[in-house]
C-alpha positions as CSV (number, residue, x, y, z in Angstrom):
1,X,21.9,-0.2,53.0
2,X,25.8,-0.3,52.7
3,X,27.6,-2.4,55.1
4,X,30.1,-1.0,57.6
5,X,32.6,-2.8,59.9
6,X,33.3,-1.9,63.3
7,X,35.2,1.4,62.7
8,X,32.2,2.2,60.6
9,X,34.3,2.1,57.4
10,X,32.2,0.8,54.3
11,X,32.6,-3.1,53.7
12,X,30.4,-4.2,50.8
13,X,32.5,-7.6,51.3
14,X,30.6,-8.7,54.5
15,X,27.2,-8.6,52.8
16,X,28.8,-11.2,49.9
17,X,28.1,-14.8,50.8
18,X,25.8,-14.9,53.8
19,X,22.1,-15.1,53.2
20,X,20.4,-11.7,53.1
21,X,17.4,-10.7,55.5
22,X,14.0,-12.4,55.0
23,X,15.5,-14.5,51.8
24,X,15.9,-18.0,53.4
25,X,11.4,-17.5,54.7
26,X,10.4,-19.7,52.2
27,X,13.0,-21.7,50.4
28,X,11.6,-24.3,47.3
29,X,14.0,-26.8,45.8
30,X,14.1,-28.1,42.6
31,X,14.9,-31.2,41.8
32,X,15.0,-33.3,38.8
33,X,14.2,-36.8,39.9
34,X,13.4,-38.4,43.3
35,X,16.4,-38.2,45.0
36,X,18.3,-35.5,44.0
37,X,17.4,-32.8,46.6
38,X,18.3,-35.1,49.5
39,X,21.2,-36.2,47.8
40,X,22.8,-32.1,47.5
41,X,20.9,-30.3,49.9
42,X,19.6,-32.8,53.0
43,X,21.6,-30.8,55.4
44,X,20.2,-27.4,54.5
45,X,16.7,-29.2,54.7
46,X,18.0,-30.4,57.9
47,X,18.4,-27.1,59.5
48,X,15.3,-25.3,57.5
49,X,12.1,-26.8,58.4
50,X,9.1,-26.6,55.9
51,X,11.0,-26.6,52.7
52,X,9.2,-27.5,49.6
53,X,10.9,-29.9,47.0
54,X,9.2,-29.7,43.5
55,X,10.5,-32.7,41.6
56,X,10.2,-32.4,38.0
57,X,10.4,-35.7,36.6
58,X,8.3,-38.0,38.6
59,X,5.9,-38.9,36.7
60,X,4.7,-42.4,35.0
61,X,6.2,-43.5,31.6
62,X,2.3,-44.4,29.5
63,X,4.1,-47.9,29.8
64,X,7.3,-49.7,31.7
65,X,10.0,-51.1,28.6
66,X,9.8,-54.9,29.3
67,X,12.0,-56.1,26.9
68,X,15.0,-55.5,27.8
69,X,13.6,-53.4,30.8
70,X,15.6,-49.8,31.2
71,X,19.2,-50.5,32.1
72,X,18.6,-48.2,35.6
73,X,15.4,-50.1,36.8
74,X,17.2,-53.1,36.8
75,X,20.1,-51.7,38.5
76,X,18.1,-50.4,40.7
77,X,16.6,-53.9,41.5
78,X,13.0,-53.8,40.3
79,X,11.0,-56.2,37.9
80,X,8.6,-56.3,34.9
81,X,5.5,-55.4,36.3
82,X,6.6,-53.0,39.1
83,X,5.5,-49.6,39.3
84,X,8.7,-47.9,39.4
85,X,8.1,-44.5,39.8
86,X,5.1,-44.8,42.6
87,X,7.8,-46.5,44.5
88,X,10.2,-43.9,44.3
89,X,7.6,-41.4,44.7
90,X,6.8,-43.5,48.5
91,X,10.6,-43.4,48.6
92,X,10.6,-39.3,48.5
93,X,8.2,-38.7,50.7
94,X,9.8,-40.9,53.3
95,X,13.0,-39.1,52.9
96,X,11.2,-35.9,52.6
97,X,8.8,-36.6,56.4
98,X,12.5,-37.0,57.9
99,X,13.6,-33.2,56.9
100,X,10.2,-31.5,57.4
101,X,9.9,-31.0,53.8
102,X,7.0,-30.4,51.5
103,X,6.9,-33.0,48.4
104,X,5.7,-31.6,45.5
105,X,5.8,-33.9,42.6
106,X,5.2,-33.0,38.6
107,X,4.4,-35.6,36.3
108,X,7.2,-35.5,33.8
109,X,8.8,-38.6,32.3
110,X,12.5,-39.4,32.5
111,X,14.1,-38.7,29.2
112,X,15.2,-42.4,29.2
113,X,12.0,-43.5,29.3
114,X,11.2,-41.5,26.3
115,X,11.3,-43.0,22.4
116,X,14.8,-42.5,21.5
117,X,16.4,-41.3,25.3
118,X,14.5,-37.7,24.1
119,X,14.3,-35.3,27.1
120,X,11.8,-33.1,27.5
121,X,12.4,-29.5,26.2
122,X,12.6,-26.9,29.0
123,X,10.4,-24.8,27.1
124,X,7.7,-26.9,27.8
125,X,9.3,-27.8,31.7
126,X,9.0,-24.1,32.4
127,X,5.1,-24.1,31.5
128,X,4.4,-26.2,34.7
129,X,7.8,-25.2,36.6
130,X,6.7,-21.8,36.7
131,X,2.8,-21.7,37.7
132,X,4.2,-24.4,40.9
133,X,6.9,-22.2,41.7
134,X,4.9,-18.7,41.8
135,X,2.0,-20.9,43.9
136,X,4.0,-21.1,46.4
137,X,5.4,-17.4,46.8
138,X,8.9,-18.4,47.4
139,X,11.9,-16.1,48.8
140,X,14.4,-18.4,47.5
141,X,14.4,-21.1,44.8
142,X,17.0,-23.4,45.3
143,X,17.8,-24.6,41.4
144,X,20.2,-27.6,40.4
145,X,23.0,-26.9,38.1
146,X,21.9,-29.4,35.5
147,X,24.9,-31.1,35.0
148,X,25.6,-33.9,32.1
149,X,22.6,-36.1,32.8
150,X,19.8,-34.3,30.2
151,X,17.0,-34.2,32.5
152,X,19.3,-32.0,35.1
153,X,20.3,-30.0,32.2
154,X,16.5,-29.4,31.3
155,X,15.5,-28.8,34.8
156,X,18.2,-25.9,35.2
157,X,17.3,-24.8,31.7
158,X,13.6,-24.4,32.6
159,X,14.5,-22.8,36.2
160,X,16.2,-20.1,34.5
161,X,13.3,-19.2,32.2
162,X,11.6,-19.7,35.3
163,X,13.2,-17.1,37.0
164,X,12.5,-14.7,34.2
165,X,9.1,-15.0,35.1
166,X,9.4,-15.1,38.7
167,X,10.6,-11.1,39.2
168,X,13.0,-9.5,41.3
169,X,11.5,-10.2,44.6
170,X,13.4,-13.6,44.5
171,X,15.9,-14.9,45.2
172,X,18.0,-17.6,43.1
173,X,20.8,-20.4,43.9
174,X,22.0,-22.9,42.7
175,X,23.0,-26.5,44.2
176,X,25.8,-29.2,43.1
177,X,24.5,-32.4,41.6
178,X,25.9,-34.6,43.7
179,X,27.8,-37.5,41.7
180,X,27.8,-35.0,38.4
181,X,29.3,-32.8,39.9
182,X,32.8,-34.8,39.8
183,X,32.8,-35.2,36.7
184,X,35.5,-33.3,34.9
185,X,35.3,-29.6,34.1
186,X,31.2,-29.7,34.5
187,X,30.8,-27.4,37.4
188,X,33.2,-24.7,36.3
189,X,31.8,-25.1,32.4
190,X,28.0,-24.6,33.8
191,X,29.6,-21.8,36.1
192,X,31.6,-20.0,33.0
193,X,27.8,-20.2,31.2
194,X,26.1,-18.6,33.6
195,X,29.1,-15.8,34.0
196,X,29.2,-15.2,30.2
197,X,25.5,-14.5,30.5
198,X,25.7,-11.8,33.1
199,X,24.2,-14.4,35.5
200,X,27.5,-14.2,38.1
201,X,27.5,-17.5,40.4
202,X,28.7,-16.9,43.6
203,X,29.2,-19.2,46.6
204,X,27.5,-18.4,49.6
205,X,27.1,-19.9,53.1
206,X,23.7,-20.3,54.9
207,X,23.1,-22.2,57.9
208,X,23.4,-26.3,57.4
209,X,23.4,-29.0,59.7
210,X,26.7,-29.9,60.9
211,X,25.7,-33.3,61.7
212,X,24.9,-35.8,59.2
213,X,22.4,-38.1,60.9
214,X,18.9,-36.7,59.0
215,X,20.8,-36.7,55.8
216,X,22.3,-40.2,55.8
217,X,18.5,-41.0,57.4
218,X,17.0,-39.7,54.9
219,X,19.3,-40.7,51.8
220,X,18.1,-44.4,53.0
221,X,15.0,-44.0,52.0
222,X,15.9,-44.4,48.6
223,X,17.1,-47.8,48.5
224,X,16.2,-48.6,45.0
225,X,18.0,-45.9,43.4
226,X,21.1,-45.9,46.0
227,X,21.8,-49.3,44.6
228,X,22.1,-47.7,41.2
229,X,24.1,-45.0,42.3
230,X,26.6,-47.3,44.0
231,X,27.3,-49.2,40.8
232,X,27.7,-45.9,38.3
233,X,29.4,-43.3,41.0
234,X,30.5,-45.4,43.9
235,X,28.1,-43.1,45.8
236,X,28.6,-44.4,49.4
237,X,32.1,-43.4,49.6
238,X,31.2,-39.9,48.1
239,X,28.7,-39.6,51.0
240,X,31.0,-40.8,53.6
241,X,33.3,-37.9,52.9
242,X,33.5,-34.6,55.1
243,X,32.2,-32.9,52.3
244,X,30.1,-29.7,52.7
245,X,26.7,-29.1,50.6
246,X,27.6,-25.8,48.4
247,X,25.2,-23.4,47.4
248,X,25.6,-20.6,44.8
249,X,24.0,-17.6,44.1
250,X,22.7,-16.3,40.9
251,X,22.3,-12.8,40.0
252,X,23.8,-9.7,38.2
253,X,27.4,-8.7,38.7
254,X,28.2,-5.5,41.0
255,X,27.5,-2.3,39.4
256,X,31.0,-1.7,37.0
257,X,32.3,-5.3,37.1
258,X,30.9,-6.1,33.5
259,X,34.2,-5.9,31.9
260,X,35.4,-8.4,33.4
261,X,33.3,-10.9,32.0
262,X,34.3,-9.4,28.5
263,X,37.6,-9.7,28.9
């Protein structure tokens, strides 16, 4: 259906970045680890109750590094013999009962908890990604960039086989890694990726909370990992700033706007 302003001329333009009818129904985030949803999308939670957040890497490591302990657990302010992860996991769903979101958690390890910091190949992400994802009949999937840190990179790796798989019938965005995000030329060299690839990200603007009280309520649920995030991205004043969550959305460019790409 073409859109038409009020003299009932043709406007394709007012269709481009507002949610299209029926698409935000049933809306599934993806995040890599515990945290990451709230941190880049807690206001869009905010204002869409019933969202489902499957995090990929939240599993158990077969055992905890003791010696020396993994640099980020200690920032973090844990001990040998903790169960890191089952914390953070109780950490997630708190933050998660605050929004009205779902928690869905796959059992994936951290790539630094792997021999040799080796992540997890998205091939292999996408072979559990894709059976959660389709379980739940999304509209929308809500996929991170995957920006520097390996296991983000992975994560958006295996949501676009994912979304291969998934069909037509739904939709795809992306969200900004918060604290990645800043870090120079990432964002636009993920978005130039995706563009070269015929996979056009474009911002769009859906509903959000304009108030920040469920998402700073929520983000202190994690009070482990914000002490980490304080030390390596001075997180608390990046949070404190009147900055707006940012969504993109993935798909094809309009019909005859291929050439640009290739020139």
């Amino acid at each position: 259906m073409v859109e038409r302003n009020r003299f009932g001329d043709a406007a394709p333009m007012r269709e481009w970045g507002v949610p299209q009818p029926g698409e935000l129904d049933r809306v599934v985030i993806v995040s890599p680890h515990l945290d990451d949803a709230v941190l880049g999308c807690a206001n869009f939670m905010a204002a869409h109750s019933g969202v489902t957040v499957v995090t990929v890497f939240a599993g158990n490591p077969p055992a905890y590094p003791t010696d020396p302990m993994r640099k980020w657990d200690v920032q973090s302010g844990f001990a040998p013999g903790d169960d890191v992860m089952e914390t953070r996991r109780h950490e997630d769903d708190a933050a998660l009962a605050i929004l009205a979101a779902i928690p869905v958690h796959l059992e994936f390890v951290e790539h630094t908890y792997n021999p040799g910091d080796r992540p997890v190949a998205p091939e292999v992400v996408v072979e559990a990604l894709a059976p959660a994802l389709a379980a739940l009949s999304p509209t929308m999937v809500l996929s991170p960039f995957g920006l520097a840190n390996p296991d983000h990179d992975v994560t958006h790796r295996a949501c676009i086989l994912a979304r291969e798989r998934l069909g037509d019938d739904v939709s795809w965005w992306c969200y900004e890694d918060s604290g990645y995000k800043h870090i120079p030329g990432m964002l636009a060299w993920r978005v130039a990726s995706l563009f070269r690839r015929g996979i056009w990200p474009t911002p769009v603007c859906p509903p959000t909370s304009t108030h920040d009280t469920r998402k700073q309520a929520a983000i202190a649920c994690y009070p482990t990992q914000l002490l980490a995030l304080e030390d390596d991205w001075a997180i608390e004043a990046k949070l404190g700033a009147p900055a707006p969550e940012q969504f993109w959305r993935l798909a094809p460019p309009p019909p005859g706007w291929e050439r640009i790409a290739e020139d």
